[in-house]
ZAGU-605476 format. One record per residue (C-alpha): residue number from 1; residue in three letters; x, y, z. Coordinates in Angstrom, 1 decimal, decimal comma. Each point is the difference from the previous one (the first is absolute). Layout:
N
 num residuo      u      v      w
 NUM     ALA      X      Y      Z
...
***
This chain:
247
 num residuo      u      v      w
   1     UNK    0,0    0,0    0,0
   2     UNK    1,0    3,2   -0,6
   3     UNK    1,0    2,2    3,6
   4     UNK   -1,6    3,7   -0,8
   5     UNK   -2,3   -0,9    3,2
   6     UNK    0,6    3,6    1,9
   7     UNK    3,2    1,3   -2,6
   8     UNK   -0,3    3,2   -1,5
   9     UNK    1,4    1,3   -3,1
  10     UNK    2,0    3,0    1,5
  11     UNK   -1,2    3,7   -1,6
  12     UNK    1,7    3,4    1,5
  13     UNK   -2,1    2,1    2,4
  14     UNK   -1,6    2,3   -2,6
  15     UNK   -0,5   -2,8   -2,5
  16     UNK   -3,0   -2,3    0,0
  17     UNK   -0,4   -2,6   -2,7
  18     UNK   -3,8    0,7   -0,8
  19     UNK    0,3    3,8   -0,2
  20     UNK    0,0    1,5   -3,8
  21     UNK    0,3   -4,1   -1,7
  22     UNK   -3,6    0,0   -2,0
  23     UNK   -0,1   -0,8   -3,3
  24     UNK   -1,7    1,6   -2,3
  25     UNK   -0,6   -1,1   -4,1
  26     UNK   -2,4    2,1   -2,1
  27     UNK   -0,7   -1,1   -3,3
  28     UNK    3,3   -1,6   -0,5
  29     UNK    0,6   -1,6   -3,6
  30     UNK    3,3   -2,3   -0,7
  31     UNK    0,8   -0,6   -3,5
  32     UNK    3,1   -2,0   -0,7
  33     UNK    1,3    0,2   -3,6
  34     UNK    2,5   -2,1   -2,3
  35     UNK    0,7    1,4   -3,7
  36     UNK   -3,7    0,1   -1,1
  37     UNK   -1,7   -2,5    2,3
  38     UNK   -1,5    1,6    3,1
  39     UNK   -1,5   -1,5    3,5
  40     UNK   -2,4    1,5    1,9
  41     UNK    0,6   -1,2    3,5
  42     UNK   -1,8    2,4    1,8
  43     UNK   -3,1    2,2   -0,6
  44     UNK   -1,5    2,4    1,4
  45     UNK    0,7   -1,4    3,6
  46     UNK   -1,1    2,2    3,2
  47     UNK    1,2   -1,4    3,1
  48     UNK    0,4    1,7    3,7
  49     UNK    1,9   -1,9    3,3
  50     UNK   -0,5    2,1    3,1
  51     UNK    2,8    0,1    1,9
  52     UNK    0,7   -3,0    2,3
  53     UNK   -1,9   -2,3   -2,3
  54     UNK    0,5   -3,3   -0,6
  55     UNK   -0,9   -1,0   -3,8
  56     UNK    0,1   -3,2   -2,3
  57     UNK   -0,2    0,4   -3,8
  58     UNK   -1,4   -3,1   -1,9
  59     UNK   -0,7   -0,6   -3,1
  60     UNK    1,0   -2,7   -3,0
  61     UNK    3,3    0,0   -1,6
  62     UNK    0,5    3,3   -2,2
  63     UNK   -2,9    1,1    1,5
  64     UNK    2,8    3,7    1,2
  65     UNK    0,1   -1,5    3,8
  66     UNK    3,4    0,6    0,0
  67     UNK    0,3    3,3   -2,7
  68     UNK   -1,6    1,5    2,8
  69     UNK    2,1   -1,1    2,7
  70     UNK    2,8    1,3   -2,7
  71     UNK   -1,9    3,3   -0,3
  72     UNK   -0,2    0,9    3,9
  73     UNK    3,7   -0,7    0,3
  74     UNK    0,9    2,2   -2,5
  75     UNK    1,8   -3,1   -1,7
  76     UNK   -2,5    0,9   -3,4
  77     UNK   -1,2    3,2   -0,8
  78     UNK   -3,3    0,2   -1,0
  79     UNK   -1,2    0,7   -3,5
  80     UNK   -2,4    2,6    1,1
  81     UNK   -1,8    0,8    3,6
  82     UNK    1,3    1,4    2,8
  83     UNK    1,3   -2,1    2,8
  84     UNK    1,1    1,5    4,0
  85     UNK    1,5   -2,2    2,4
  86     UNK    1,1    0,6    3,4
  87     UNK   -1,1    3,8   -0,4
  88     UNK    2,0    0,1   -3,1
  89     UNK   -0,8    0,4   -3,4
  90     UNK    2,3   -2,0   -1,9
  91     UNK   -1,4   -0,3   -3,2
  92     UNK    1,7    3,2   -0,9
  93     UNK    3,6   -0,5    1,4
  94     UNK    2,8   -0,4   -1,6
  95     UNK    2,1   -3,3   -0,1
  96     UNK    2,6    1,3    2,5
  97     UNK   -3,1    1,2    2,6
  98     UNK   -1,7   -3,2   -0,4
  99     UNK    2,7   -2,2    0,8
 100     UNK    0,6    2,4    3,0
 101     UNK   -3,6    0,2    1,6
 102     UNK   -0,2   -3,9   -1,3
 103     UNK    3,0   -1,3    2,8
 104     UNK   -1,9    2,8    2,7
 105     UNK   -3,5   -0,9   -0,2
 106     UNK   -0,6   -4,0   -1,7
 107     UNK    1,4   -3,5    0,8
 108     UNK   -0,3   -2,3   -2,8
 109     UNK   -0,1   -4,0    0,5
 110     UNK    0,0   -1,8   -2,9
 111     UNK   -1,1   -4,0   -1,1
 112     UNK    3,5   -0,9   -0,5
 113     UNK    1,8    1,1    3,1
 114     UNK    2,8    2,0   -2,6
 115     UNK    2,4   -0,4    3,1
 116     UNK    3,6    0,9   -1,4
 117     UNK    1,3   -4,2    0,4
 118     UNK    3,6    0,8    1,3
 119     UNK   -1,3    2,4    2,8
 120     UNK   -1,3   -0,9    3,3
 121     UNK   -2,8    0,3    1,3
 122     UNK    0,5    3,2    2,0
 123     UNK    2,4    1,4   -3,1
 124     UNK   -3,4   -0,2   -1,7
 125     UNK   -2,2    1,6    2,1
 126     UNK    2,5    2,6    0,2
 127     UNK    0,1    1,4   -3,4
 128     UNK   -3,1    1,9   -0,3
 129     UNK    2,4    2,2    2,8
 130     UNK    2,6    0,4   -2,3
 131     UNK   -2,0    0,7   -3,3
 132     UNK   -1,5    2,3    2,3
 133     UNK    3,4    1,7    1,3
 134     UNK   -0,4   -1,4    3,5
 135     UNK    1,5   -3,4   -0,5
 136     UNK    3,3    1,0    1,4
 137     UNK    0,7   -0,3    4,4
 138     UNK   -1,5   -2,0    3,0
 139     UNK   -3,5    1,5   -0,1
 140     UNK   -0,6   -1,6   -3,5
 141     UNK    1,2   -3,3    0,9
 142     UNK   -2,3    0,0    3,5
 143     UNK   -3,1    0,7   -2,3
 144     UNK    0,5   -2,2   -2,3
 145     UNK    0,7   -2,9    3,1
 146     UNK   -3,3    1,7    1,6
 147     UNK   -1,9   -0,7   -3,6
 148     UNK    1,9   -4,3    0,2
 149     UNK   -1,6    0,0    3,4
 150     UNK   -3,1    1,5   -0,8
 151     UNK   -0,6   -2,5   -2,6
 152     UNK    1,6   -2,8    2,5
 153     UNK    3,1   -0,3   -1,5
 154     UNK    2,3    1,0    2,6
 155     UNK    1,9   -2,8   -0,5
 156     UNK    0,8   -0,3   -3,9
 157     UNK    1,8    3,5   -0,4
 158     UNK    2,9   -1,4   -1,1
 159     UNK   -1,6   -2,9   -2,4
 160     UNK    0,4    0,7   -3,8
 161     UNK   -3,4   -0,3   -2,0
 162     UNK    0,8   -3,9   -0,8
 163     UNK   -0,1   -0,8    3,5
 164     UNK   -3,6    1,0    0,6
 165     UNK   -3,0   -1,5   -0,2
 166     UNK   -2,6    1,5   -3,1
 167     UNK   -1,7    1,5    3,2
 168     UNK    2,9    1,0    1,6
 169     UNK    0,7    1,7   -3,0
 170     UNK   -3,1    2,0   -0,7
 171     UNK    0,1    1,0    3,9
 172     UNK    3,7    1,8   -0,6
 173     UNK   -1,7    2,2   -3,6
 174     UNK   -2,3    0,9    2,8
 175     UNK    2,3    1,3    2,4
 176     UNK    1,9    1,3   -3,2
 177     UNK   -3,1    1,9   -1,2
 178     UNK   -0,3    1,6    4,0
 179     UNK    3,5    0,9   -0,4
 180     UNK   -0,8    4,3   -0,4
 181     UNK   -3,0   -0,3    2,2
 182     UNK   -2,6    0,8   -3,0
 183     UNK   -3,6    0,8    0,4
 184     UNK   -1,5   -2,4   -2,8
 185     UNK    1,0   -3,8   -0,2
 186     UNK   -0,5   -1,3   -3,5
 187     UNK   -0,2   -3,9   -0,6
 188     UNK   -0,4   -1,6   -3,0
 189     UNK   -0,9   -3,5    0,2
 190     UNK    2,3   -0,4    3,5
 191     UNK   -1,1   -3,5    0,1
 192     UNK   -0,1   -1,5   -3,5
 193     UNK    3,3   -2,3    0,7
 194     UNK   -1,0   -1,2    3,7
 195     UNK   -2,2   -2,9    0,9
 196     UNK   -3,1    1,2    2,0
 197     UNK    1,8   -0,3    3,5
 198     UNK    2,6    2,4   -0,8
 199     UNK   -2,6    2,4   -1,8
 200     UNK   -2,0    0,4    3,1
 201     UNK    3,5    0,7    1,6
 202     UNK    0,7    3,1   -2,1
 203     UNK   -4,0    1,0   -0,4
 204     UNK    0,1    0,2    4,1
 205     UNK    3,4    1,9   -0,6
 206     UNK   -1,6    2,3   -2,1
 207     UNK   -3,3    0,3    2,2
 208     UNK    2,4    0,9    3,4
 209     UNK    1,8    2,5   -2,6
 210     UNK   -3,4    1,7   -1,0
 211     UNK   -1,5   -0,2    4,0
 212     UNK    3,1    2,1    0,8
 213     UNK   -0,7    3,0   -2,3
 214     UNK    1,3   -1,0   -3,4
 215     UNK   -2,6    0,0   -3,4
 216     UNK    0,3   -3,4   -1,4
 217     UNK   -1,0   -0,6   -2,8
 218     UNK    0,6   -3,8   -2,7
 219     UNK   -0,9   -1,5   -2,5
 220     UNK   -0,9   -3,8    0,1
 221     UNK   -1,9   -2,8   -2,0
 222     UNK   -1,0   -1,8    3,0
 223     UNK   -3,5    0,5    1,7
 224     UNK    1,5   -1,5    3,2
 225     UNK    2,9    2,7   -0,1
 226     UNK   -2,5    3,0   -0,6
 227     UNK   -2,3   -0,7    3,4
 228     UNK    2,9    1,8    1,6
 229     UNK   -0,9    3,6   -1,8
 230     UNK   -2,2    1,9    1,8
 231     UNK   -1,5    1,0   -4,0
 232     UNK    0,3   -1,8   -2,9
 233     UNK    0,5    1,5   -3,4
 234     UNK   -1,0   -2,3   -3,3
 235     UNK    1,8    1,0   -3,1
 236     UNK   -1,0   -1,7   -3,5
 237     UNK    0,6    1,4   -3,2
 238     UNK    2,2    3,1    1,5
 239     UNK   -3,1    1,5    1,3
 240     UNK   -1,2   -0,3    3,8
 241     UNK   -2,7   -2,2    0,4
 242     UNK   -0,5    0,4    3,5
 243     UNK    1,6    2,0    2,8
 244     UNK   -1,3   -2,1    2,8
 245     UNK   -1,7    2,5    1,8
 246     UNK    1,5    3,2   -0,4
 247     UNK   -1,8    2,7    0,4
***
């Protein structure tokens, strides 16, 4: 089982992980072209996440489950619409601001882990720090321990990626995705590699994450996985089906 029973992620005094991290689409379009063939993977979508939520996206393969997750992190630009995360409208920044309020504001976790093989486990969950600019020193190495042991793996600092479990594995891109403290955890199919054991592990991870402050929000085919959202968004077609409740 994973140990977050009573472990906090630690925030500075004037911080709190809730404040400023909705998410706001409006009428967001992504169109993604090659020569003269073009995809429409998203259209027209209008989505809101107060801040503090906890939110699944479902939908079928291609459906734009994940373009969206793409959009919100900034990783994609949309097409058209105007997207604001974390009080920030980033639709409109440049490459170098994105990247910037991207490593301040949003943890990523991805299906694949993408752990760098030939670090360990704490060099991992380090380098967010240093992409950041605050990688170097003591205090960066006791948050990214803090993060290991948040995720119960106070133990494995000093195991390279081979030496974990899958689970293991996709607990360490958690604590690498807390690494700058960010407002809005993004998770796109977390689970997709694990049997359903070690998905529950890192759903409960991801609930304790949320009940502390942090908007959570994933993408996941499961129906079993999404009973952990407090909403449910349904995505076919690149359009929003249903926004399970929002008002």
């Amino acid at each position: 089982m994973l140990r977050v029973t009573g472990r906090k992620v630690t925030r500075s005094s004037n911080e709190t992980a809730g404040t400023g991290s909705g998410i706001e689409l409006s009428g967001v379009d992504k169109v993604y072209r090659t020569g003269r063939l073009e995809y429409r993977a998203l259209r027209g979508v209008d989505l809101s996440i107060e801040a503090g939520e906890l939110v699944a996206i479902v939908g079928p393969s291609g459906s734009g489950k994940s373009t969206i997750l793409n959009i919100i992190t900034g990783i994609d630009r949309p097409t058209a619409g105007a997207v604001t995360v974390a009080g920030e409208r980033i639709d409109t920044m440049t490459e170098e601001q994105l990247a910037a309020w991207r490593g301040a504001n949003v943890g990523i976790v991805f299906q694949f882990f993408q752990l760098i093989p030939v670090l360990t486990a704490l060099e991992n969950a380090i380098l967010p720090l240093e992409f950041n600019g605050n990688g170097a020193g003591a205090t960066a190495v006791e948050r990214a321990t803090g993060n290991l042991q948040l995720v119960g793996l106070g133990d494995r600092l000093d195991h390279l990626p081979a030496e974990l479990s899958g689970g293991e594995q996709q607990r360490v891109a958690v604590a690498r995705a807390l690494a700058n403290q960010p407002k809005v955890l993004v998770a796109d199919e977390p689970t997709g590699n694990l049997d359903s054991k070690t998905a529950n592990h890192v759903m409960e991870l991801l609930v304790a994450l949320n009940r502390d402050g942090t908007t959570v929000v994933y993408v996941t085919h499961d129906p079993q996985l999404a009973r952990f959202a407090h909403r449910v968004v349904a995505v076919q077609d690149g359009r929003i089906i249903d926004r399970g409740g929002e008002q």
